[in-house]
N, C-alpha and C positions, 0 to 999 in steps of 0.2 A: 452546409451551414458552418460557417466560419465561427470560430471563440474569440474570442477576448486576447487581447497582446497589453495592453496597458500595464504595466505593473501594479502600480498603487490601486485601479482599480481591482485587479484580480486578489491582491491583499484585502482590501477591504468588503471586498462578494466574496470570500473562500467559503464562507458557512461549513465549518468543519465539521462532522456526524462520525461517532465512534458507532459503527454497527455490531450487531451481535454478533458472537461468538468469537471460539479462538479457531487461527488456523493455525499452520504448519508450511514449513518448504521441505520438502521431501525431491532427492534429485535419485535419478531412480534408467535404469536400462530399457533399452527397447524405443517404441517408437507411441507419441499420442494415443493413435489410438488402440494402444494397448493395453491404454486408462483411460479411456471416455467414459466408462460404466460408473468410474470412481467420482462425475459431475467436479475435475477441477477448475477453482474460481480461475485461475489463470495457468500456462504455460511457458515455457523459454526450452530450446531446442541450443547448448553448448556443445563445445569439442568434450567435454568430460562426460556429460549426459544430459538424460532429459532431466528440466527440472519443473513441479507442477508447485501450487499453494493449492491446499487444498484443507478440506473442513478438518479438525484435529481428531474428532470421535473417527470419522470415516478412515484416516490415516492409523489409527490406533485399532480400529476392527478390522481393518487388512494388515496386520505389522508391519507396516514400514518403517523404514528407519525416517526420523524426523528429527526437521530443528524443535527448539522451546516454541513455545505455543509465543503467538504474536496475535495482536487485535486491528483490524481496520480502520482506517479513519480516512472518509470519503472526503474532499476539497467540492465542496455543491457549486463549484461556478464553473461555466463552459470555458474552461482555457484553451487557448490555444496550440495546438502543437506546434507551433512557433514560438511563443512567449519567451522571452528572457528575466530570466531571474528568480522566479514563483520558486522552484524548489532548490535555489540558494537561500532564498530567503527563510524558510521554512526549517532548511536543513540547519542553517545558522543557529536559530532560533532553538531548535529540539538539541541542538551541541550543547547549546550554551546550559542548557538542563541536564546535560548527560542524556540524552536519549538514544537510542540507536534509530535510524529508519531508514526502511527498505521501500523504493519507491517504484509504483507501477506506472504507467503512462496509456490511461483510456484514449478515447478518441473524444470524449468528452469532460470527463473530469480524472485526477490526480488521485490515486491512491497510496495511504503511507502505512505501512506496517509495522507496529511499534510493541517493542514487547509486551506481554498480556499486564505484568505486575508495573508498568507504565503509560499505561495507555489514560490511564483519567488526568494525570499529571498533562501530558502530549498533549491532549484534548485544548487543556486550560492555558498551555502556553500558545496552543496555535489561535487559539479566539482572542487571547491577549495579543497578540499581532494585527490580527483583524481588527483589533479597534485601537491601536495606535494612532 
């Protein structure tokens, strides 16, 4: 099933959702699955090390070393991994507020991770774009 490439459409379907909780980026030795116990939301395999996101309490009940807690915010429309421009445009947008975002790339929708003490701000400028 193919997503969506349109720009203007994919701006105006993002339906942005800030999900619960805080996580963490924690980059850390060894190999996956030498943390699958640990259920990280995502992965990435660099020349420096592993790096996971993972839930902030689980990161903090195993001491790891972590970044500042950061919040979720799901993009609800099937983009495409083709699409051009969705997270210029987004990124633009959370700039121009000062935001920071770290961005994941599903097979189905766009994930941004914004800091925890930013995220309701994030929220409200990504759905001010959505209905531009």
């Amino acid at each position: 099933m193919s997503g969506i490439t349109h720009l203007e459409t994919l701006l105006k379907s993002m339906s942005p959702e800030l999900k619960a909780g805080d996580f963490v980026f924690c980059t850390l030795p060894g190999s996956l699955a030498d943390y699958v116990s640990l259920s990280p939301l995502a992965s990435f395999i660099e020349a420096e090390g592993l790096t996971l996101i993972l839930d902030a309490a689980t990161a903090a009940a195993h001491g790891l070393p972590a970044s500042p807690p950061y919040r979720q915010i799901t993009l609800n429309v099937h983009s495409s991994l083709e699409a051009v421009g969705l997270t210029a445009a987004f990124a633009t947008t959370l700039t121009q507020h000062g935001i920071s975002a770290n961005v994941v790339a599903g097979y189905y929708h766009d994930h941004i991770f914004v800091p925890t003490a930013k995220a309701e701000q994030a929220l409200a400028a990504l759905r001010s774009l959505s209905t531009d």
